[in-house]
C-alpha positions as a printed NumPy array, in Angstrom:
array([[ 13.347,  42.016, -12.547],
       [ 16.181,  42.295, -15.285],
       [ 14.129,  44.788, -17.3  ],
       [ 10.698,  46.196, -17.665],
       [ 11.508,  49.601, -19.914],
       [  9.161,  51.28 , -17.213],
       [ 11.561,  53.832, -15.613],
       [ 15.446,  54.104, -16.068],
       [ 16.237,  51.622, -18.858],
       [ 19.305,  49.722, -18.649],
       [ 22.233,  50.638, -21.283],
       [ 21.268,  48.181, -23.945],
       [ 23.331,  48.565, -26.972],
       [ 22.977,  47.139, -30.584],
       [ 25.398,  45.541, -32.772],
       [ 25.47 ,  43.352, -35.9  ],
       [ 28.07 ,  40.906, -37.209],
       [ 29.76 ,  43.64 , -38.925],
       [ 31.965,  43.456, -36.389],
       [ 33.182,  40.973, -37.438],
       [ 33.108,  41.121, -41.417],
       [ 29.127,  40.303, -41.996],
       [ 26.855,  42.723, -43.56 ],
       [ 23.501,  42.137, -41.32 ],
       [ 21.771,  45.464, -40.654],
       [ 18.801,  47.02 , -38.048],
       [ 18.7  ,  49.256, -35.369],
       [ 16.641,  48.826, -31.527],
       [ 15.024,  51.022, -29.906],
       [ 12.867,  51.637, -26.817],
       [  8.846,  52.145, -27.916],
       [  5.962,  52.573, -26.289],
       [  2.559,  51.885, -27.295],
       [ -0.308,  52.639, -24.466],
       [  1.058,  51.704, -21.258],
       [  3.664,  49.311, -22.539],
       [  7.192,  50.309, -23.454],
       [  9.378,  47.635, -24.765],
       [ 12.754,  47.055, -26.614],
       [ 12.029,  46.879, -30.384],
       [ 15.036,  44.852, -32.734],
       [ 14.246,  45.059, -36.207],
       [ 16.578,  44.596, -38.933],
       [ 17.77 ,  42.2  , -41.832],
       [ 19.984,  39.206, -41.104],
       [ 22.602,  38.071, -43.808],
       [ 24.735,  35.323, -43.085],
       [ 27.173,  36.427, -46.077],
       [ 30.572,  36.967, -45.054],
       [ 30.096,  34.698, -42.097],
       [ 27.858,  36.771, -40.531],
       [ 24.318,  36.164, -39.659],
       [ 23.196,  38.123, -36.28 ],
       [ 21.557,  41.454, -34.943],
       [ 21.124,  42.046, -31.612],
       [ 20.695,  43.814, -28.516],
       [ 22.292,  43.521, -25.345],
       [ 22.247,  44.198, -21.703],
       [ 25.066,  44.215, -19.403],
       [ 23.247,  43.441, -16.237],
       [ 24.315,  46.179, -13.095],
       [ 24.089,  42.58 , -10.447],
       [ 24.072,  38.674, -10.861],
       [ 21.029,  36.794, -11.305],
       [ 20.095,  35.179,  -7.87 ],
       [ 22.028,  31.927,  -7.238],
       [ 18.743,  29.991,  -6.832],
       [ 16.926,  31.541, -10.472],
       [ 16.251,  28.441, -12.695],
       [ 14.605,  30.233, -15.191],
       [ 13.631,  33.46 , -17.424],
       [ 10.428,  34.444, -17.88 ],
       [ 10.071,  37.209, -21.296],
       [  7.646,  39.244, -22.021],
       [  7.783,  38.759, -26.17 ],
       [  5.722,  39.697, -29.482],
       [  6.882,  39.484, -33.36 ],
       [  6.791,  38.389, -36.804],
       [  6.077,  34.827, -36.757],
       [  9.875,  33.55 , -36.616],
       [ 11.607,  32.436, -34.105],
       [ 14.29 ,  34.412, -32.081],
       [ 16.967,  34.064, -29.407],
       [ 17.965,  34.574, -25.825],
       [ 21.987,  34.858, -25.671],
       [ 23.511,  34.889, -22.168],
       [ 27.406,  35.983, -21.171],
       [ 29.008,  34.902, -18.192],
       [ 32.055,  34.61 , -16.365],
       [ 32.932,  31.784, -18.328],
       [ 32.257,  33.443, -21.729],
       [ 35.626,  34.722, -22.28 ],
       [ 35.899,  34.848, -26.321],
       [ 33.591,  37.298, -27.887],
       [ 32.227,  34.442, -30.009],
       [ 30.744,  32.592, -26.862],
       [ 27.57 ,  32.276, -25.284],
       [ 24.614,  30.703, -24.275],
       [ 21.77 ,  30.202, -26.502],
       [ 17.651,  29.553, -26.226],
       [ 15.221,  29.928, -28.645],
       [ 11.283,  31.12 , -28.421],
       [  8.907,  31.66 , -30.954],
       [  7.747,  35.293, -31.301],
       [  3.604,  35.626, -32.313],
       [  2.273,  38.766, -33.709],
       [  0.355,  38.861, -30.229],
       [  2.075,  40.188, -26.914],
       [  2.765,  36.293, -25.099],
       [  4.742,  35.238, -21.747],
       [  7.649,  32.556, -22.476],
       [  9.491,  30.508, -20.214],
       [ 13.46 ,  29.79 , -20.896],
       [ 14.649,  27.577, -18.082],
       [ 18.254,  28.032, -17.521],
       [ 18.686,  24.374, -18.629],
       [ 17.184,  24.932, -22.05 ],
       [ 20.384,  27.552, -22.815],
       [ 22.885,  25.204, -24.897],
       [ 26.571,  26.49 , -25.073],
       [ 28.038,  28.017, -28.316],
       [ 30.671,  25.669, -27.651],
       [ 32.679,  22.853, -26.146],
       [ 34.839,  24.526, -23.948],
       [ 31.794,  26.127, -21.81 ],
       [ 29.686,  24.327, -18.82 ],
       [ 26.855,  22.674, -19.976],
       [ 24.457,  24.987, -18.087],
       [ 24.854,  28.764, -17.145],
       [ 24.737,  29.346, -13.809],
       [ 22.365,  31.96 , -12.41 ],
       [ 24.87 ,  33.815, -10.468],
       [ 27.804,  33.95 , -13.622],
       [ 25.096,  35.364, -15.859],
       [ 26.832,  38.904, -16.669],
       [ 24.299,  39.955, -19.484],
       [ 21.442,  39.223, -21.554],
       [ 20.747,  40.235, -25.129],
       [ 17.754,  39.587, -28.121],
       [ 19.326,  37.842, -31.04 ],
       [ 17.497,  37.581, -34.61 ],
       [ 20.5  ,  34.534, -35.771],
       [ 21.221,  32.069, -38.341],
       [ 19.833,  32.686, -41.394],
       [ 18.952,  35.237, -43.882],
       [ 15.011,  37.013, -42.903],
       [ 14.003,  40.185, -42.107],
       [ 13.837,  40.266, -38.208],
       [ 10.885,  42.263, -36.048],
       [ 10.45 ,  41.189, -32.564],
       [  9.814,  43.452, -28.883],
       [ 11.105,  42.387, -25.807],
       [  8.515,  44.287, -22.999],
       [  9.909,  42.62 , -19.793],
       [ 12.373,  39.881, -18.979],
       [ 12.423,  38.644, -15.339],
       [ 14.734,  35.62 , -13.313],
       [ 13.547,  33.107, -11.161]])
């Protein structure tokens, strides 16, 4: 289990590209509704200024088990799709990461990301993340100009 917003969250924190010039805006936050508490990301994405990114983010307290091939999310939204971004050991530049997309229905719906279907922000990174490099794991609303609203309720490695 990475996160279930059950008990003791872990830290996530929220930042836009305005750290580095853009103008995006939102804010997350940690909701419940009935028995289910999940990580909420709203906001509105603006790639002027070469920006174009909210998100949330999770340093994670351990590695990922060596043998995980996958991530299995807990997800609901606005019809768009959003973004998985990974960091790991070999993620050295604050630009870099490791990217998969899902589709986020108004409905509460599992989704698979196997670690294969993460493709590198760059050249200069392995091809694949490996399970045990993974150092955090953060919602992204990227790329284009929309008005972002999806909840993360549980993300899990296997």
């Amino acid at each position: 289990m990475i996160e279930d917003f059950t008990g003791e969250t872990g830290n996530w924190r929220f930042f836009t590209d305005q750290v580095m010039g853009g103008v995006s805006e939102g804010q997350a936050r940690i909701e419940r509704e009935g028995d289910i508490a999940y990580l909420h990301l709203t906001g509105d994405v603006s790639t002027k200024n070469r920006g174009g990114f909210i998100q949330a983010r999770r340093d994670l307290s351990k590695p990922l088990p060596d043998g995980a091939q996958a991530l299995h999310l807990r997800v609901r939204g606005d019809g768009q799709t959003y973004f998985i971004h990974l960091r790991t050991g070999a993620t050295l530049l604050p630009w870099q990461y490791y990217q998969a997309a899902f589709p986020a229905t108004a409905d509460w719906r599992d989704v698979t990301l196997s670690l294969s279907d993460f493709k590198p922000s760059g050249r200069m990174l392995p091809k694949v993340p490996k399970a045990g490099s993974i150092q955090s794991v953060a919602l992204v609303a990227y790329g284009r100009d929309h008005a972002a609203d999806v909840s993360l309720a549980r993300i899990t490695a296997e």
